[in-house]
N, C-alpha and C positions, 0 to 999 in steps of 0.2 A: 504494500500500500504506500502510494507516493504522495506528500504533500507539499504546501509551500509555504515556507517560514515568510515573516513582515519583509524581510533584507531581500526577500523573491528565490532565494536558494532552492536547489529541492532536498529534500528529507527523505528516506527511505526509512519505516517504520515496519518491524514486523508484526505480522498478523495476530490478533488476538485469539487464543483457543477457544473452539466451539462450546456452546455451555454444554456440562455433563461429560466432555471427552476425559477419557483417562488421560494424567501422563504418561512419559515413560518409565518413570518410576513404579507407579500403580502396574502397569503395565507386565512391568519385568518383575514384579514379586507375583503377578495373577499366572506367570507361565514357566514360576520357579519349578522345576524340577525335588525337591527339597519338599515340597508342602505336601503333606500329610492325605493319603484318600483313607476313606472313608473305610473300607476293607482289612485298613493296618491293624488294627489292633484283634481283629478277628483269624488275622497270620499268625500272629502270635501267640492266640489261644487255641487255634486247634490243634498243638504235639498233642495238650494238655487234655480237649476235650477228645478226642481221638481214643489217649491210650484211658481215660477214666470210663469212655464210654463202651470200651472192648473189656476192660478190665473188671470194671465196678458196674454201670447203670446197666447192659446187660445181663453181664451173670444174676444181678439181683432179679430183674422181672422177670426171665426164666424161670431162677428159684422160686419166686412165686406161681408160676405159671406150672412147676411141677408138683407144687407141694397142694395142690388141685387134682392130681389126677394117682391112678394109679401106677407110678410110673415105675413099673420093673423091668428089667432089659430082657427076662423068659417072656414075657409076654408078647403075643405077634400083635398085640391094639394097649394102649394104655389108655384105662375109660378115664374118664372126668368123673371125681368120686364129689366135688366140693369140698365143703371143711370134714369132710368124714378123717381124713387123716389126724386133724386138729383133735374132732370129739373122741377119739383112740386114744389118744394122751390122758384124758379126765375119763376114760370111762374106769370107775374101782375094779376092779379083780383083774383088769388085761394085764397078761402078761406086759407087754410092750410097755403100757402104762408105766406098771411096776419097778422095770428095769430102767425107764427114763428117770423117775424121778430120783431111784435111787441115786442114778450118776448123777444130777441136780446135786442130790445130800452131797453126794462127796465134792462135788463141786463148789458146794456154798461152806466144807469145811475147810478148803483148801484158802476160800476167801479171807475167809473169818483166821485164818491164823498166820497167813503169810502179808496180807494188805498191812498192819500195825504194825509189825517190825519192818515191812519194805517202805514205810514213812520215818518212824523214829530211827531207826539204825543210820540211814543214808542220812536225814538230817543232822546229826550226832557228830559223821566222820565229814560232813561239809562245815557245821562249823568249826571243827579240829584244823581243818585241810584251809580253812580262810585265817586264819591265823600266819604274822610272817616269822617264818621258823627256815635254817637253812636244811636244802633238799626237798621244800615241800611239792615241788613241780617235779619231782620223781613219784613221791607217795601218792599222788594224784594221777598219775599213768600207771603204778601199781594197780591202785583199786579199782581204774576203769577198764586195766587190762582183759579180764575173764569174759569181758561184757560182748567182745570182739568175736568171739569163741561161737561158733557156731551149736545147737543144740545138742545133735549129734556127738560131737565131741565130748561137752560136757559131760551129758547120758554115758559114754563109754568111758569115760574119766574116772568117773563117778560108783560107777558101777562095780569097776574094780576096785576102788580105796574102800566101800563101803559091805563088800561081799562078808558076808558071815563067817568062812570055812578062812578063807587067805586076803581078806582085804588087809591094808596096811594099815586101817584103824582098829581094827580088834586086834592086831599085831604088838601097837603102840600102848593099848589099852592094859595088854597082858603083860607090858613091860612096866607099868605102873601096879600091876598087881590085880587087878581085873581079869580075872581067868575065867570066866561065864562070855562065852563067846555072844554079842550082842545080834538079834535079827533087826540087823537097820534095811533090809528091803522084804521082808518076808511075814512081820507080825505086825501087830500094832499095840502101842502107838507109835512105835521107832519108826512105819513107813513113814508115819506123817515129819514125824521129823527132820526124817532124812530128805523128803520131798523140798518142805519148807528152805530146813537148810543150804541145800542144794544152792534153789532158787535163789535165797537171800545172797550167797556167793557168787553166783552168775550176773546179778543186776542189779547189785547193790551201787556198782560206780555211776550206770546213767542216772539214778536219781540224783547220785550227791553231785552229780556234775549240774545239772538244773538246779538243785539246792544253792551251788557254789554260783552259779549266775544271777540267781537272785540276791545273793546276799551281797555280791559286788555291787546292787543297785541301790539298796539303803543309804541313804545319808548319814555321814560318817556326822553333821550337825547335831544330829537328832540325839545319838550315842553322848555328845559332849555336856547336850544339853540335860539328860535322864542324871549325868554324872555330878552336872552342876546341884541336881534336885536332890542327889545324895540316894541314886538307885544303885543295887548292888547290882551282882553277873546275875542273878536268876529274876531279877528286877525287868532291866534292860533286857532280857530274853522275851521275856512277856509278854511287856505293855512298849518293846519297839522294834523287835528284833520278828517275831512273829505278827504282829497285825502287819507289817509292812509286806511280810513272802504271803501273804493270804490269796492273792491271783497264783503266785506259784504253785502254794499248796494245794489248791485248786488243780489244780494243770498235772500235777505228779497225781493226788488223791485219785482221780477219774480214767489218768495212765493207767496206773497199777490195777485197779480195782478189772479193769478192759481186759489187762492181761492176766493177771492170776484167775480172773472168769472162765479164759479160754486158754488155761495148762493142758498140756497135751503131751508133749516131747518126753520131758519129764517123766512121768508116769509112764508113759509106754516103754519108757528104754528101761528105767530102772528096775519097777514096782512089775509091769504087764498088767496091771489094774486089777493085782493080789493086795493081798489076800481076800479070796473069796468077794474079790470085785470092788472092796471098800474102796479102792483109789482111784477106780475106772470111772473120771471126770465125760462130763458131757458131751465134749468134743471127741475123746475117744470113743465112745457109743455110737454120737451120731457117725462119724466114719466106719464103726463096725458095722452098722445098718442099712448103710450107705454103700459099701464100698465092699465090702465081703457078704451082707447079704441082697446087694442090691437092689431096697427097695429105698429105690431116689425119694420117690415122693413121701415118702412117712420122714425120711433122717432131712429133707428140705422144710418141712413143716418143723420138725424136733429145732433146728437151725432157725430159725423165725421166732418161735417161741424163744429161745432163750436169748436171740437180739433184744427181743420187744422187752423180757424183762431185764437187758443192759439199760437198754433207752431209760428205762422208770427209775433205777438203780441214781444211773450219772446224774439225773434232772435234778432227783431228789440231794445228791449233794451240791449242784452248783444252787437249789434253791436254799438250801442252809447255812452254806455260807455267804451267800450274795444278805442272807436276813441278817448272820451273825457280823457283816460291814457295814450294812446300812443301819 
C-alpha cells in the first residue's frame, strides 16, 4: 500500500493482517509436531490394560462363568447348574461341604496365629534396624534376605532342618539334652508351629522393610517435641511413633492378612495337609478339587466364596482404622 506524505514523497506501508488470520507464530505451534493427540495416553495404557485384561479381568469372568455350570473335563456337555454349586457348600451333612469348611478352620487358624507376630515381630526389628548403629545396612539385607527365596526352596529347606528322625533341629535339641525326638511336621501342635514359624522367617524382612519406610517419614520434630513434654521411649512409641505409621499399618495389616488367607506352598511341601488334614488350608482343597478331581466349577465357586469373604475381612479393617484416625 503506497501513500503520500505533506513533502509529496511516497511511503511504502505494509499491509495490515486480515482480522482473525493467525500469525506465524500461532501458526507454527498449531502444526508443531511435539503437540500431544488425543490417543497418547491410551498408548501408554494399553501394555497395562492388555496384560490385566488376559491376566486378571478375564480369568475372573470365566471363573465366574464356571463356577455356574457343571464344569468337569469327563463330561462331553457341562450343564449350567446356577448357584447349585454355591448351595453345596451350606448344605449340613455334604461331604464337600464338610471338607470345605474344614480347610476354612484351618485356614482361619493359620490367620489367627501367624497375622500378630507377622505385625509385631517385623515392626520390632524395623525399629531396631532404624536406629544409627555401624553395619546396620548389612543387618537389613540379612533379614530381607530369605524373602528373595523362592517357596519351593524354603519348603525343601525347611523340610529337612525340621524332619523328626534327622533334621538338624532335633539334632541341636539333643545336644542341649532334649532327647524326645520332636514331630515338628507330623502332630500337633508342633505342625502349626512349625508352619507359623517357617513363614515368620520367610517374610519377616518385607514387612520390616515397609515398616522401615515408614518410619523414615515421621518427623524427627515431632520426637523433639514428645521429648521436650518429658515423654519417655514407650511414650513417644505411642502417642507418635504409631499414630503416625497408621496408613502403613494399614497397608502391611490387609498385606499379611491376603496372604497368610491364601498359604498354600507351605503346607503342601512340609505338612501335605497332615495330620489327618488339620493343615490342609483352603487353597490347597480348592486345587485338590480343582485340579486332581477336576471339578472346575464346585473349587471356582469354593474360590469366590473365600474372595468375597477376603473382601469383608480387609473392608472391615480399613473401616476400623480409618474410625480409630478420624
Amino acid at each position: 500500500m503506497t501513500t503520500v506524505s505533506a513533502a509529496g514523497t511516497a511511503r511504502h506501508e505494509a499491509p495490515a493482517p486480515a482480522t482473525g488470520a493467525a500469525g506465524p507464530d500461532v501458526r507454527r505451534r498449531a502444526r508443531s509436531p511435539h503437540r500431544p493427540r488425543w490417543w497418547t495416553p491410551y498408548a501408554f495404557l494399553a501394555p497395562f490394560l492388555l496384560i490385566f485384561g488376559t491376566f486378571v479381568l478375564v480369568p475372573a469372568v470365566s471363573g465366574v462363568w464356571m463356577s455356574l455350570h457343571n464344569w468337569d473335563f469327563f463330561l462331553p456337555a457341562r450343564p449350567f447348574v446356577g448357584l447349585q454349586n454355591y448351595v453345596d457348600l451350606f448344605t449340613p451333612g455334604a461331604l464337600v461341604a464338610q471338607q470345605f469348611w474344614e480347610s476354612m478352620r484351618a485356614t482361619g487358624i493359620f490367620v489367627v496365629l501367624s497375622v500378630p507376630l507377622l505385625m509385631a515381630v517385623p515392626l520390632a526389628l524395623a525399629l531396631l534396624l532404624n536406629q544409627r548403629f555401624r553395619g546396620r545396612t548389612f543387618f537389613r539385607a540379612v533379614f530381607f534376605a530369605p524373602y528373595v527365596l523362592g517357596v519351593s526352596v524354603v519348603g525343601l529347606l525347611w523340610q529337612y532342618l525340621l524332619n523328626g528322625n534327622t533334621g538338624l533341629v532335633n539334632g541341636y535339641l539333643a545336644e542341649l539334652g532334649i532327647t524326645e525326638a520332636v514331630p515338628w511336621l507330623t502332630a500337633t501342635p508342633w505342625v502349626w508351629v512349625s508352619l507359623v514359624g517357617v513363614t515368620l522367617w520367610w517374610t519377616l524382612g518385607f514387612n520390616s522393610v515397609v515398616y522401615l519406610a515408614g518410619l523414615q517419614g515421621v518427623d524427627e520434630a515431632l520426637y523433639d517435641a514428645a521429648k521436650v513434654d518429658g515423654a519417655g521411649r514407650w511414650a513417644r512409641l505411642w502417642h507418635v511413633t504409631l499414630p503416625q505409621l497408621r496408613p502403613v499399618i494399614l497397608f502391611v495389616l490387609t498385606m499379611t492378612v491376603l496372604a497368610s488367607a491364601n498359604m498354600f506352598g507351605q503346607s503342601y511341601l512340609l505338612t501335605g495337609g497332615n495330620p489327618s488334614n488339620e493343615t490342609r488350608t483352603a487353597i490347597m482343597f480348592i486345587a485338590e478339587v480343582g485340579l486332581e478331581q477336576f471339578r472346575m466349577g464346585l473349587a471356582a465357586a469354593m474360590s469366590y466364596l473365600l474372595a468375597l469373604l477376603l473382601i469383608v475381612v480387609s473392608a472391615l479393617n480399613f473401616l476400623f482404622l480409618r474410625q480409630k484416625e478420624s
